[in-house]
N, CA, C and O atoms as CSV, one atom per row, in Angstrom:
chain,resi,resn,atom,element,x,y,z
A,1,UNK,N,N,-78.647,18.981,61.894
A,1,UNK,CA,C,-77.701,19.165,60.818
A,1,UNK,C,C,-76.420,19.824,61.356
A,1,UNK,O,O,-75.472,19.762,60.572
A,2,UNK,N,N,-76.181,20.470,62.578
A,2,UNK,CA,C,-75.463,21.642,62.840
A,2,UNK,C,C,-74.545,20.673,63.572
A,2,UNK,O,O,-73.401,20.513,63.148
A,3,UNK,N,N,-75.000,19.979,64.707
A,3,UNK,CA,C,-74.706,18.862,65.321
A,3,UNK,C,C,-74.206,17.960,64.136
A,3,UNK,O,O,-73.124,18.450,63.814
A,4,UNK,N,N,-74.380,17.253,63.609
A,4,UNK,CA,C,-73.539,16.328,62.082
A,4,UNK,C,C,-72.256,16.534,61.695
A,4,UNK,O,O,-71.182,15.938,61.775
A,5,UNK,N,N,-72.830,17.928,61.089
A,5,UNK,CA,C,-71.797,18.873,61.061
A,5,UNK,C,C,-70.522,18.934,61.576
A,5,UNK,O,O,-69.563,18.383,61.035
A,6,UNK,N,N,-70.455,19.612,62.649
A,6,UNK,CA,C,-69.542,19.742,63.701
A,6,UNK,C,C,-69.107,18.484,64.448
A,6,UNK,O,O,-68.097,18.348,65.138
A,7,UNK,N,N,-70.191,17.469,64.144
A,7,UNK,CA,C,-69.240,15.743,64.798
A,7,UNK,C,C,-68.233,15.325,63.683
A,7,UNK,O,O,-67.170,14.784,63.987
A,8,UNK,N,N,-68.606,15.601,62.275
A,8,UNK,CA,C,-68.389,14.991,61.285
A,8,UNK,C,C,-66.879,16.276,60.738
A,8,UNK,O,O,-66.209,15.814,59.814
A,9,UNK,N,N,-66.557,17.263,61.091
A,9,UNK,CA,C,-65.635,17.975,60.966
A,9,UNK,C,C,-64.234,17.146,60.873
A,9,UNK,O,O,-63.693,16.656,59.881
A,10,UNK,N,N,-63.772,17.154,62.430
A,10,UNK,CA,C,-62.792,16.330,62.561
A,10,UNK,C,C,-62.414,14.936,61.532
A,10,UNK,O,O,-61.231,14.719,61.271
A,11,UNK,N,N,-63.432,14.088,61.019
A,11,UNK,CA,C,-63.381,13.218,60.476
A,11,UNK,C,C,-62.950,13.500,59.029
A,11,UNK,O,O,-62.092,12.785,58.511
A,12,UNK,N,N,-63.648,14.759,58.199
A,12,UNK,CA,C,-63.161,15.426,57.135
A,12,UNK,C,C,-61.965,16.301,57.114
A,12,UNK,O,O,-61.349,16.625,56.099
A,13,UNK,N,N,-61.642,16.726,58.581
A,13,UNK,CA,C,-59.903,16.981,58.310
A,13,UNK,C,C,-59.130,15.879,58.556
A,13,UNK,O,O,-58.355,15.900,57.600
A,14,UNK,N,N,-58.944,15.263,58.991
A,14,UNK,CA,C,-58.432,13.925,59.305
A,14,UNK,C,C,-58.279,13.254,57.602
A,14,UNK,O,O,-57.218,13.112,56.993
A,15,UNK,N,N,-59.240,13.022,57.255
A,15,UNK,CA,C,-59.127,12.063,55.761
A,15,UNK,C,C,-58.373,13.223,55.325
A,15,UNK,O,O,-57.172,12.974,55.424
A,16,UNK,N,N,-58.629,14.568,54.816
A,16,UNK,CA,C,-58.077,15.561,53.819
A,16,UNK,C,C,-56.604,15.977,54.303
A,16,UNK,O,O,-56.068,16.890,53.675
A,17,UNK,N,N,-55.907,15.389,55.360
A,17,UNK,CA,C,-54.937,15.472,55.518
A,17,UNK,C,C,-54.392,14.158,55.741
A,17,UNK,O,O,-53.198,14.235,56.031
A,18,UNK,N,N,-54.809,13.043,55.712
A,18,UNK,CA,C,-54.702,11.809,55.166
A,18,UNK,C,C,-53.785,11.698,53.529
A,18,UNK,O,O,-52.648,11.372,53.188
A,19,UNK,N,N,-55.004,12.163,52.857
A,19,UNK,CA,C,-54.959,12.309,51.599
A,19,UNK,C,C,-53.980,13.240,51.419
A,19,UNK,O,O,-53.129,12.632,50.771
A,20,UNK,N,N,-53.580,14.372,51.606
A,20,UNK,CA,C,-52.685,14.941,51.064
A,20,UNK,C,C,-51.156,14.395,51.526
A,20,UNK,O,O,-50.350,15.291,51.279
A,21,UNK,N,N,-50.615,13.428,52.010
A,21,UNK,CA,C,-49.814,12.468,52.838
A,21,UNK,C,C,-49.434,11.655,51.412
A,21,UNK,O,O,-50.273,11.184,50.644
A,22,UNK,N,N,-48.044,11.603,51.245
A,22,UNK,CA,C,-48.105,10.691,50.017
A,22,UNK,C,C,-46.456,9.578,49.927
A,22,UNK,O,O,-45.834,9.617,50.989
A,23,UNK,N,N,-46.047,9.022,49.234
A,23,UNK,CA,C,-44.841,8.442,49.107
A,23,UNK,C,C,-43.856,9.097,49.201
A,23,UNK,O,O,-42.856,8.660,49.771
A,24,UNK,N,N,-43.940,10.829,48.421
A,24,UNK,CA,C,-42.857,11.506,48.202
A,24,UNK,C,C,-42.847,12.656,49.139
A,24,UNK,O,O,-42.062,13.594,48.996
A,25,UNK,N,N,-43.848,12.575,50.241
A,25,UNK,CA,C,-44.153,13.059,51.450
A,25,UNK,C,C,-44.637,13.073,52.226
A,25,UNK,O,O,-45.756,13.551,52.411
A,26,UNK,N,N,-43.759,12.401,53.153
A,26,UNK,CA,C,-44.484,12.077,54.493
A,26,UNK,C,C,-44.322,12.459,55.802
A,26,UNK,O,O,-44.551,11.966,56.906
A,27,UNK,N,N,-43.721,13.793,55.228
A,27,UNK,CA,C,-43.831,15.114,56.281
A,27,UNK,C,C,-45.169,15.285,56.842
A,27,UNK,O,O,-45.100,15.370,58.068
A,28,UNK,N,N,-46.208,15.355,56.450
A,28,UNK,CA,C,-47.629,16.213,56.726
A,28,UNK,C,C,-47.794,15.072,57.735
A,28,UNK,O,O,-47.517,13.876,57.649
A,29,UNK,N,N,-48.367,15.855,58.781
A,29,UNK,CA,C,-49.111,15.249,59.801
A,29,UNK,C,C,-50.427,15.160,60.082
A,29,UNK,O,O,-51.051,16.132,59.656
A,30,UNK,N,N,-51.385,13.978,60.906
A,30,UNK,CA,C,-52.809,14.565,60.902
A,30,UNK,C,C,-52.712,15.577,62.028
A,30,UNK,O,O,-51.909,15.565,62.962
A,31,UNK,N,N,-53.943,16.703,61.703
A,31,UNK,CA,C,-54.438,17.265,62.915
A,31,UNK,C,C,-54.985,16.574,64.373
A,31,UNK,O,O,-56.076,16.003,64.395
A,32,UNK,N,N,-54.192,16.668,65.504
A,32,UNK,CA,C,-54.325,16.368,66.922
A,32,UNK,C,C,-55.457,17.617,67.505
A,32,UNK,O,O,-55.041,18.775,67.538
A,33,UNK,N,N,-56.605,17.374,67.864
A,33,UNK,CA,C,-57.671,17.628,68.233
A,33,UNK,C,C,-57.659,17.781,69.720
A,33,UNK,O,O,-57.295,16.690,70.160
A,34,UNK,N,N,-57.901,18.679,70.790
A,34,UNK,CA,C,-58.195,18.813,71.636
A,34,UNK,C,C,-59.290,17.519,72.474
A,34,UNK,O,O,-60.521,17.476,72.467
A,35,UNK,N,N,-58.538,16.793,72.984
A,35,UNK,CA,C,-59.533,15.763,73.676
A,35,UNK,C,C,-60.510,15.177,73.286
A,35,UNK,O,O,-61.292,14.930,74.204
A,36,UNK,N,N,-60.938,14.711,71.955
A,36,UNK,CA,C,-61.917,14.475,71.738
A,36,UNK,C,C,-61.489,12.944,71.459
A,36,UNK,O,O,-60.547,12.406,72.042
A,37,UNK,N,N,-62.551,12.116,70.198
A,37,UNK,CA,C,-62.398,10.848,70.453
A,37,UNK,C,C,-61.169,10.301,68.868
A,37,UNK,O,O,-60.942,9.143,68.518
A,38,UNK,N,N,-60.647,11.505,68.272
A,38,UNK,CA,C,-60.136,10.825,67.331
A,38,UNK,C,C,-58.625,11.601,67.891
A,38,UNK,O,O,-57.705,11.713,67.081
A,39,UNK,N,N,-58.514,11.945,68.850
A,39,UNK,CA,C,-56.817,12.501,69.241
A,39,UNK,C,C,-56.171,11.149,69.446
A,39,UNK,O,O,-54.986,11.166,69.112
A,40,UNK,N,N,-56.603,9.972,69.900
A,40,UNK,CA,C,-55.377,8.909,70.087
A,40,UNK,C,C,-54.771,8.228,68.580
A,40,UNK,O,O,-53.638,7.919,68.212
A,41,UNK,N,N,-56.524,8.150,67.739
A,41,UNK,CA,C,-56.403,7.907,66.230
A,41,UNK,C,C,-55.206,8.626,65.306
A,41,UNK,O,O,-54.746,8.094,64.295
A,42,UNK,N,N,-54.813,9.828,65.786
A,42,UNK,CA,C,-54.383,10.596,64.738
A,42,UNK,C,C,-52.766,10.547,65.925
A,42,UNK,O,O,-51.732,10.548,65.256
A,43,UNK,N,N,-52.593,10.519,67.069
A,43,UNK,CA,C,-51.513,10.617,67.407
A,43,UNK,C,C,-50.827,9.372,67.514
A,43,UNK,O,O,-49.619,9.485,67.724
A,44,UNK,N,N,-51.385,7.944,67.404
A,44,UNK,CA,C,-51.365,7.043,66.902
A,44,UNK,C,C,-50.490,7.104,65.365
A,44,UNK,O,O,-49.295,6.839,65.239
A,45,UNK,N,N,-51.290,7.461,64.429
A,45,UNK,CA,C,-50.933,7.755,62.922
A,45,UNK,C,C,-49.869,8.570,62.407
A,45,UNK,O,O,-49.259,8.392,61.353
A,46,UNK,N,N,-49.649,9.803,63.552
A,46,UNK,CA,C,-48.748,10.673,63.528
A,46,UNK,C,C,-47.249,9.458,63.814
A,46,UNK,O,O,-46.199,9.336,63.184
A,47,UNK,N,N,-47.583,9.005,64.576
A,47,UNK,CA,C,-46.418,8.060,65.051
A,47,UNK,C,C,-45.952,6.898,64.436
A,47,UNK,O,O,-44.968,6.282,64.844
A,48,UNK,N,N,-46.841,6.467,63.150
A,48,UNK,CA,C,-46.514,5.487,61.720
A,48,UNK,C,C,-45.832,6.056,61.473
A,48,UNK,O,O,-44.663,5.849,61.796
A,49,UNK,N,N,-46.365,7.431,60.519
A,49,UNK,CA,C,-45.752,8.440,59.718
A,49,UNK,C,C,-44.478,8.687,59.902
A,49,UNK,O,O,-43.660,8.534,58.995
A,50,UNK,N,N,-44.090,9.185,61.355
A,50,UNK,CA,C,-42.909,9.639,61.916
A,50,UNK,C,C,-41.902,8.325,61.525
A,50,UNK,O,O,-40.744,8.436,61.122
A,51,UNK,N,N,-42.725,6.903,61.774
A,51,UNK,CA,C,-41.605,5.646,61.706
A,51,UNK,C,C,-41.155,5.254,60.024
A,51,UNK,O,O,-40.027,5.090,59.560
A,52,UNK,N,N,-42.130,5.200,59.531
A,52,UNK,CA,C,-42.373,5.444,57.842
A,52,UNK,C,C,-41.165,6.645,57.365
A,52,UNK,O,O,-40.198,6.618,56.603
A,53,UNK,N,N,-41.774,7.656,58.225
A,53,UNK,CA,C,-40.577,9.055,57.236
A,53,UNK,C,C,-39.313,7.997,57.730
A,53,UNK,O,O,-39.029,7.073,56.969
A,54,UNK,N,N,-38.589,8.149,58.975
A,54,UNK,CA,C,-37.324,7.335,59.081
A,54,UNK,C,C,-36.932,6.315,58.483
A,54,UNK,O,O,-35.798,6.395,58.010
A,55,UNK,N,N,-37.514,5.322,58.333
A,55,UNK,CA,C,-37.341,4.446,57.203
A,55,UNK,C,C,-36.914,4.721,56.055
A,55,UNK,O,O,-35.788,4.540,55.589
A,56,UNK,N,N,-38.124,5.311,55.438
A,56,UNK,CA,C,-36.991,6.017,53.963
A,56,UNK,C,C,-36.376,6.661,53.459
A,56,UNK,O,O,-35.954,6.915,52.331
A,57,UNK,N,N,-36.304,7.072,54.812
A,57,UNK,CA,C,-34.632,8.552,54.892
A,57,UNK,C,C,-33.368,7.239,55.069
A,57,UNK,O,O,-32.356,7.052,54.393
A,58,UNK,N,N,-33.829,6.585,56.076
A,58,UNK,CA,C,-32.566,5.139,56.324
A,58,UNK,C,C,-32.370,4.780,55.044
A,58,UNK,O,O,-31.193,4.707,54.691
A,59,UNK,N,N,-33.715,4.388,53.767
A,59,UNK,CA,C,-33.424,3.371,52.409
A,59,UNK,C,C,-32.733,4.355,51.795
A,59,UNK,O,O,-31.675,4.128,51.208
A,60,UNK,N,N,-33.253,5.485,51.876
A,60,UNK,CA,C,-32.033,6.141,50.440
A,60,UNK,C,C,-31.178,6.409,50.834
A,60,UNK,O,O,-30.258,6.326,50.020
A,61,UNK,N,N,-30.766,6.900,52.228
A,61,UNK,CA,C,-29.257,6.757,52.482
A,61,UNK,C,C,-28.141,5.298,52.238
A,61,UNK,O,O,-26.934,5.260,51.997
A,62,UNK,N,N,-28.815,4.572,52.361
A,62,UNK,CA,C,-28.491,3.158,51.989
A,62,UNK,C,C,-27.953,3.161,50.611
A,62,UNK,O,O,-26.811,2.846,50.279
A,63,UNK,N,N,-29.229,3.681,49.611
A,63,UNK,CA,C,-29.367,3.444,48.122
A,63,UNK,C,C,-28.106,4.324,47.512
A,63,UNK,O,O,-27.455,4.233,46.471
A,64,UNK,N,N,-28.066,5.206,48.630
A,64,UNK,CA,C,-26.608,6.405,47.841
A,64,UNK,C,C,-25.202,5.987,48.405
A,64,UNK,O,O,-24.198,6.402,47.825
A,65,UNK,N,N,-25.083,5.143,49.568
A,65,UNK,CA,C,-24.040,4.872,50.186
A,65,UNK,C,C,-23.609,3.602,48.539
A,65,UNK,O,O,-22.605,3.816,47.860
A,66,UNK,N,N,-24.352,2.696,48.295
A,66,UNK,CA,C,-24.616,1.509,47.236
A,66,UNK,C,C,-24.531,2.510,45.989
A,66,UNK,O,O,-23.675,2.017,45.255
A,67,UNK,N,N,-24.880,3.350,45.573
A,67,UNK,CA,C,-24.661,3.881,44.438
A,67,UNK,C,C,-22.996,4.444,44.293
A,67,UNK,O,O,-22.271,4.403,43.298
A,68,UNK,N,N,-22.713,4.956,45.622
A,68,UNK,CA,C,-21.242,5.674,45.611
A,68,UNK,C,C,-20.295,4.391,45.381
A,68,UNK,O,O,-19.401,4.687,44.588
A,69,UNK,N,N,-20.214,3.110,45.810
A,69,UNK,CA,C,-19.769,2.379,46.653
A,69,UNK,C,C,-19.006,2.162,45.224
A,69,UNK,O,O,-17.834,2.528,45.150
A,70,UNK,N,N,-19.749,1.477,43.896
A,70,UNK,CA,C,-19.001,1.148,43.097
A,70,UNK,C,C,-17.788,1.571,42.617
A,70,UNK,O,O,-16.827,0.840,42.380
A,71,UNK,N,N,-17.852,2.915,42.459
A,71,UNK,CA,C,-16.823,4.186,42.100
A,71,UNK,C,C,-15.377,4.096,43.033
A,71,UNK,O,O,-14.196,4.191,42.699
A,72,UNK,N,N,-16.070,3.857,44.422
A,72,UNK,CA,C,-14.990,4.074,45.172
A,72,UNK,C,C,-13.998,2.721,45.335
A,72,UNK,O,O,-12.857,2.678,45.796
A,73,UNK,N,N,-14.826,1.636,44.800
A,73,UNK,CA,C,-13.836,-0.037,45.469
A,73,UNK,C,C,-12.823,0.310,44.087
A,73,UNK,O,O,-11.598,0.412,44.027
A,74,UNK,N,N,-13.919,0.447,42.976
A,74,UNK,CA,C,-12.955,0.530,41.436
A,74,UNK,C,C,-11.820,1.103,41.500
A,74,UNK,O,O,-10.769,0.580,41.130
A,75,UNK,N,N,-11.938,2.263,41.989
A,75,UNK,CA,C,-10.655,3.376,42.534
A,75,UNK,C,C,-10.167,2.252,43.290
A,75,UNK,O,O,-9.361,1.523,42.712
A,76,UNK,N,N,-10.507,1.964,44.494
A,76,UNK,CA,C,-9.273,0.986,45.189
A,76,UNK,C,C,-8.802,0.139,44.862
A,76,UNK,O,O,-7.641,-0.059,45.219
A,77,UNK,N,N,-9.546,-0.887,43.924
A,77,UNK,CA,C,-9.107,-1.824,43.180
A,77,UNK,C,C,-8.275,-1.478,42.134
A,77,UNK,O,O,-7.261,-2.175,42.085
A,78,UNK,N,N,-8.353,-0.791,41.445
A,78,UNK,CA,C,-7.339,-0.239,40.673
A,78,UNK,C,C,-5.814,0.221,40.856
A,78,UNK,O,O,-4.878,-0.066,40.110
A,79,UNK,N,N,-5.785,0.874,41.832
A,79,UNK,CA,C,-4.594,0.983,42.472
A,79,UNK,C,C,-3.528,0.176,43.270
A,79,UNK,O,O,-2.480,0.735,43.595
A,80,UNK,N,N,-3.822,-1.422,43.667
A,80,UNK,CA,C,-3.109,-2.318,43.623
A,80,UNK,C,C,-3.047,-2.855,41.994
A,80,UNK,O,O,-1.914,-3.025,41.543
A,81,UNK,N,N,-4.318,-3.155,41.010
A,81,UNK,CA,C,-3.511,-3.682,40.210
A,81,UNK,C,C,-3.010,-3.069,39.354
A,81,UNK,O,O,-2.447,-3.602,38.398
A,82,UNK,N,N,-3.123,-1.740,39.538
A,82,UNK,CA,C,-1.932,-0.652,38.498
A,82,UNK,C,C,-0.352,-1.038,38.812
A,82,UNK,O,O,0.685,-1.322,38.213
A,83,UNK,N,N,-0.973,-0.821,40.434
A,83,UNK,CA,C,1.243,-1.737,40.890
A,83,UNK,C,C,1.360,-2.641,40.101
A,83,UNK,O,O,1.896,-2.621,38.993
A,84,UNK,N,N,0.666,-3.800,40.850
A,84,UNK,CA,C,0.627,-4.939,39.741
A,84,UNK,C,C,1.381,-5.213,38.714
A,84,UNK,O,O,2.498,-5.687,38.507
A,85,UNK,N,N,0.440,-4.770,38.081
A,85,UNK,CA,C,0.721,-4.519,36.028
A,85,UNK,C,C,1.804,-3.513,35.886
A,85,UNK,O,O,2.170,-3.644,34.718
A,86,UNK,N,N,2.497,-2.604,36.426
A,86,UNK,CA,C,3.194,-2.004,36.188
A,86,UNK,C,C,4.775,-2.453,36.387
A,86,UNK,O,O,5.781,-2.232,35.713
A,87,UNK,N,N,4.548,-3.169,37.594
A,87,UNK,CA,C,5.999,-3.576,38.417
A,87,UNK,C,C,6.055,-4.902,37.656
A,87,UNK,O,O,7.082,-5.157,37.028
A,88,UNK,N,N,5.061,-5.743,37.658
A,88,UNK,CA,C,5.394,-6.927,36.427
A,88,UNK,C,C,5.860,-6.192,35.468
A,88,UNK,O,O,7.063,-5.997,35.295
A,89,UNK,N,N,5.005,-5.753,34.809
A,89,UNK,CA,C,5.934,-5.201,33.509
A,89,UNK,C,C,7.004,-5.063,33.014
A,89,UNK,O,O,7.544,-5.636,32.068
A,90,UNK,N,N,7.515,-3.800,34.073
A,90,UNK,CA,C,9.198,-3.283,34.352
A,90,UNK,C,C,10.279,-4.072,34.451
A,90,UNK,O,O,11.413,-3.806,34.053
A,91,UNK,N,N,9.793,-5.360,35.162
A,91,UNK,CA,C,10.408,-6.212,35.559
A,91,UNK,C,C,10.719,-7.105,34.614
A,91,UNK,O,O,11.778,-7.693,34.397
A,92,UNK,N,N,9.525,-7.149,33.993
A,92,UNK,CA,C,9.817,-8.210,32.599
A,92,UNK,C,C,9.954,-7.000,31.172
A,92,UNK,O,O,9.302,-7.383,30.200
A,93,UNK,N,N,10.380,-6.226,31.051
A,93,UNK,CA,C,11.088,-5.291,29.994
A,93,UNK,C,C,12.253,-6.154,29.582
A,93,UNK,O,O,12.580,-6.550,28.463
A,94,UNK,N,N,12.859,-6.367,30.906
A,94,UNK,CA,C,14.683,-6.097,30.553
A,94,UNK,C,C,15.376,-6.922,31.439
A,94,UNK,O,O,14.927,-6.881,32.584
A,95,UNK,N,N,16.352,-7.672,31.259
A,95,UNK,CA,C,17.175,-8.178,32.075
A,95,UNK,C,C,17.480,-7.357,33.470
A,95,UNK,O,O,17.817,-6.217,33.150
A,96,UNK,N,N,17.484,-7.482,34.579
A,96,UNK,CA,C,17.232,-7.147,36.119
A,96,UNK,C,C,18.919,-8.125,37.069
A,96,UNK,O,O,19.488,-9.203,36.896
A,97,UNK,N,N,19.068,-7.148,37.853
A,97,UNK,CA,C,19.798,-8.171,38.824
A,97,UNK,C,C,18.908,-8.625,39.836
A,97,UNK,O,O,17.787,-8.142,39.998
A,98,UNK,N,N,19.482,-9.728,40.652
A,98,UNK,CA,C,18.399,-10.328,41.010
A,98,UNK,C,C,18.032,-9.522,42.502
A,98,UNK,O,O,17.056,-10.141,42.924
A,99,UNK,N,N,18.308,-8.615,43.321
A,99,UNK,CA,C,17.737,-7.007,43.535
A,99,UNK,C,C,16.905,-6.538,43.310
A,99,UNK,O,O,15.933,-6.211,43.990
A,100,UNK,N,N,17.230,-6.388,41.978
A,100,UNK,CA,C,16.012,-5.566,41.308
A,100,UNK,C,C,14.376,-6.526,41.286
A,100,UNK,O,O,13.186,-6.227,41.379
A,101,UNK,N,N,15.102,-7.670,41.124
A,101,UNK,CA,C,13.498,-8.372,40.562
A,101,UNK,C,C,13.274,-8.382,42.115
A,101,UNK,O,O,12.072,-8.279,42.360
A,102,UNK,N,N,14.053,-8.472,43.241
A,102,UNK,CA,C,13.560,-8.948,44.446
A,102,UNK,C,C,12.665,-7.802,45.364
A,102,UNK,O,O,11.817,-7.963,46.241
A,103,UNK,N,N,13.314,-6.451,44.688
A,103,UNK,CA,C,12.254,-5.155,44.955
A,103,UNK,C,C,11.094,-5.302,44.474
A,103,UNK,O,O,10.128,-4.891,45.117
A,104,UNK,N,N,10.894,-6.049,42.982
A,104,UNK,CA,C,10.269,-6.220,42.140
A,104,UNK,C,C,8.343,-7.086,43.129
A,104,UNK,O,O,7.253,-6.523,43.233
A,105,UNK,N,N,8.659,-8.189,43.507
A,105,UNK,CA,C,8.293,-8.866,43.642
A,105,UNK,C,C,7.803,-8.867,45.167
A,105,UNK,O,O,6.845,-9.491,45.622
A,106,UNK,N,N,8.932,-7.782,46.041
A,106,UNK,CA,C,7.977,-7.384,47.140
A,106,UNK,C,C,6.926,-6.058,47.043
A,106,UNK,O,O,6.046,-5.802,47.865
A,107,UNK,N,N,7.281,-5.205,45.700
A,107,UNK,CA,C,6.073,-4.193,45.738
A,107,UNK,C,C,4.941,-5.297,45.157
A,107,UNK,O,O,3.795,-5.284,45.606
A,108,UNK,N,N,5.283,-6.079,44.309
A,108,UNK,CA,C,3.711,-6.901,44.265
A,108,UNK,C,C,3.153,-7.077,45.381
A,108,UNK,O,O,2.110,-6.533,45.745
A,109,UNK,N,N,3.937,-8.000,46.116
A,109,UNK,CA,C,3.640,-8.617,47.134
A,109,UNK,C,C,2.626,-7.996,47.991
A,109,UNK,O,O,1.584,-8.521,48.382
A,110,UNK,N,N,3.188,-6.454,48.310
A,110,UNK,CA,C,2.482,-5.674,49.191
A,110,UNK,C,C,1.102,-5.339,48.424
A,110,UNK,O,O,-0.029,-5.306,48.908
A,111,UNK,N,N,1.427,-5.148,47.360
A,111,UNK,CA,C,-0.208,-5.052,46.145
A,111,UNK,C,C,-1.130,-5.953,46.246
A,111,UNK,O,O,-2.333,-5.694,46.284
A,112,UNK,N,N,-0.582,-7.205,46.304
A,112,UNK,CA,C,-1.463,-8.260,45.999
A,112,UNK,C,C,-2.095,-8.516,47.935
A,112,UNK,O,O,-3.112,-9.153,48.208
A,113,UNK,N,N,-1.204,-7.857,48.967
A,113,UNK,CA,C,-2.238,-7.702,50.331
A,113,UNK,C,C,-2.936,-7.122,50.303
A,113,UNK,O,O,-4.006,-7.717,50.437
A,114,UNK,N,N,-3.067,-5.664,50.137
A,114,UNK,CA,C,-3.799,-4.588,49.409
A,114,UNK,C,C,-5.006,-4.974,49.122
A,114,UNK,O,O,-6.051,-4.686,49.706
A,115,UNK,N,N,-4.728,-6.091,47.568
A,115,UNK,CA,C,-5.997,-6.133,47.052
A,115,UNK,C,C,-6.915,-7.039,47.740
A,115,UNK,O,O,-8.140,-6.975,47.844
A,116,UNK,N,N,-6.069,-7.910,48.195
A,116,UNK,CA,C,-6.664,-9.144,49.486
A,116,UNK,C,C,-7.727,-8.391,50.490
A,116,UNK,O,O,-8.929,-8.644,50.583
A,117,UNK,N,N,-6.954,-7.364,51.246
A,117,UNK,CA,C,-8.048,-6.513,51.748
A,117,UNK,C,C,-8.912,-6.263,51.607
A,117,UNK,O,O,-9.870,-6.584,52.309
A,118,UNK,N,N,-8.932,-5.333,50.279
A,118,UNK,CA,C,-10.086,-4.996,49.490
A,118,UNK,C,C,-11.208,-5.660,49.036
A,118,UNK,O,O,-12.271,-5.044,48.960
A,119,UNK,N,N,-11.103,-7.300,48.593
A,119,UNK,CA,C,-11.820,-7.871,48.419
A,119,UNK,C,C,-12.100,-8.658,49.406
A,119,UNK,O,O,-13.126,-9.242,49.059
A,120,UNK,N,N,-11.763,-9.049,50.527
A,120,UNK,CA,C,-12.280,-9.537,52.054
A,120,UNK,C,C,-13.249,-8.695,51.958
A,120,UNK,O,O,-14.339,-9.205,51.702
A,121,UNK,N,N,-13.193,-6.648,52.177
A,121,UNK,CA,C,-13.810,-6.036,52.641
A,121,UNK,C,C,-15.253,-6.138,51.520
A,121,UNK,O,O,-16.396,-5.953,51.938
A,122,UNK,N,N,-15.006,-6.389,50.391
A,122,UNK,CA,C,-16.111,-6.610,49.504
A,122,UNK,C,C,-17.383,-7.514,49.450
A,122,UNK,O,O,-18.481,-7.304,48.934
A,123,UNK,N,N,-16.794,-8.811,50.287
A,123,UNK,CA,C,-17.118,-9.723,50.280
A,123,UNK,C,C,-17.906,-9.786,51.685
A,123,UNK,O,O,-18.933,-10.464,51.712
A,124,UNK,N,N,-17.557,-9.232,52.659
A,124,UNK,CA,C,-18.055,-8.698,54.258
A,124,UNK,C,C,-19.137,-7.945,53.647
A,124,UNK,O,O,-20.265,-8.431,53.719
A,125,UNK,N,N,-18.941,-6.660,52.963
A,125,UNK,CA,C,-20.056,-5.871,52.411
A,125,UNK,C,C,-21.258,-6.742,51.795
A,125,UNK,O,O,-22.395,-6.638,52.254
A,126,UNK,N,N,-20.881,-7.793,50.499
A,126,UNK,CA,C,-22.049,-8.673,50.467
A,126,UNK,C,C,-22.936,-9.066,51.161
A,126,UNK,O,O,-24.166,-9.043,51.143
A,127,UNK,N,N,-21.656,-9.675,52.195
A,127,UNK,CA,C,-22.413,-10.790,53.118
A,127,UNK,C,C,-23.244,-10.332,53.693
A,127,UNK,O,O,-24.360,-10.839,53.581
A,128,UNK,N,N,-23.085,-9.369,54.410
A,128,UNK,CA,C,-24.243,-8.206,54.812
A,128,UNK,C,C,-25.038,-7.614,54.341
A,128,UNK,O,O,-25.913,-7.043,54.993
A,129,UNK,N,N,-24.944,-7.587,52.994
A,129,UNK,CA,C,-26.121,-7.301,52.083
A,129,UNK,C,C,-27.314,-7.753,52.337
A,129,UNK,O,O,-28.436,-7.283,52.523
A,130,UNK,N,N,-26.496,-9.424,52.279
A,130,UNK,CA,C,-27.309,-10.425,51.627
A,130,UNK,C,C,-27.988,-11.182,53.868
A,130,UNK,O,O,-28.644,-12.127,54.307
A,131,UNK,N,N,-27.421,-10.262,54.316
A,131,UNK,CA,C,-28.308,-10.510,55.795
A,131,UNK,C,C,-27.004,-11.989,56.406
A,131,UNK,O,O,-26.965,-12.338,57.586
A,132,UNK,N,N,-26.240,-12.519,55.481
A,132,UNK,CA,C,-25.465,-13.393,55.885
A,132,UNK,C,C,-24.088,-12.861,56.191
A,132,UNK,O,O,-23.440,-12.524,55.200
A,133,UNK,N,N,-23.514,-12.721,57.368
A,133,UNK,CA,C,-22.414,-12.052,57.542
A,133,UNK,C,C,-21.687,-13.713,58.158
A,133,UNK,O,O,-20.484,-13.459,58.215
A,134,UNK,N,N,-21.854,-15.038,58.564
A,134,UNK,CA,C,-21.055,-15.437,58.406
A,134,UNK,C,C,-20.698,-15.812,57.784
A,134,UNK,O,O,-21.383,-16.084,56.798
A,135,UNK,N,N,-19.019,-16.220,57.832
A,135,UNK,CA,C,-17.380,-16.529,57.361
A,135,UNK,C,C,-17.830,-17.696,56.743
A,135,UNK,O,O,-18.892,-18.204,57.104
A,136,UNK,N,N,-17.168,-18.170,55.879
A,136,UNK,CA,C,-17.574,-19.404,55.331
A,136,UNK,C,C,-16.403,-19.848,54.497
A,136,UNK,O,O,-16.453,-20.912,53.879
């Protein structure tokens, strides 16, 4: 019984630190045993774990870079077509010399590269999403 016992130890810390190992933590490691026959088992397992934790430190950094992302294009997108809409506007208020409309029409101009940018860069971001980064 004493002998059982003491073979069967290791095997009951091993599972009970198995078990306490979960989705929302996968910090805990198994116990590494002095030479015996379950040290490659558990340093083996230790070395999932370790690849597992990195992984979903990589996904939610991902998931928050994708959560921020919207906020920030909107902001950029917005700010060419505020020019936009604004410099059209002005422009069409009121009779202009033709100067004025020609200032007019290069701050678009530079807006509407702007937004060109922006949505290239949007569209690169997809593509890569979606594992397809070529041009098409």
């Amino acid at each position: 019984m004493f002998l059982t016992e003491r073979a069967l130890r290791p095997v009951r810390d091993i599972t009970q630190a198995a078990a306490d190992i979960g989705a929302t933590n996968l910090s805990g490691r198994l116990p590494v045993f002095d030479h015996d026959e379950f040290t490659e088992l558990a340093i083996t397992f230790n070395a999932m774990l370790e690849r597992l934790e990195m992984a979903f430190r990589q996904l939610e950094e991902s998931a928050d870079k994708q959560r921020r992302l919207p906020g920030t294009r909107r902001t950029s997108c917005g700010t060419p077509l505020t020019i936009i809409k604004a410099t059209t506007s002005l422009a069409l208020s009121s009779e202009r010399s033709a100067a004025s409309y020609r200032t007019s029409l290069v701050a678009v101009d530079k807006a509407a590269d702007r937004m060109n940018l922006i949505v290239q860069d949007l569209l690169l971001l997809a593509r890569s999403d979606t594992g397809s980064t070529i041009c098409r």
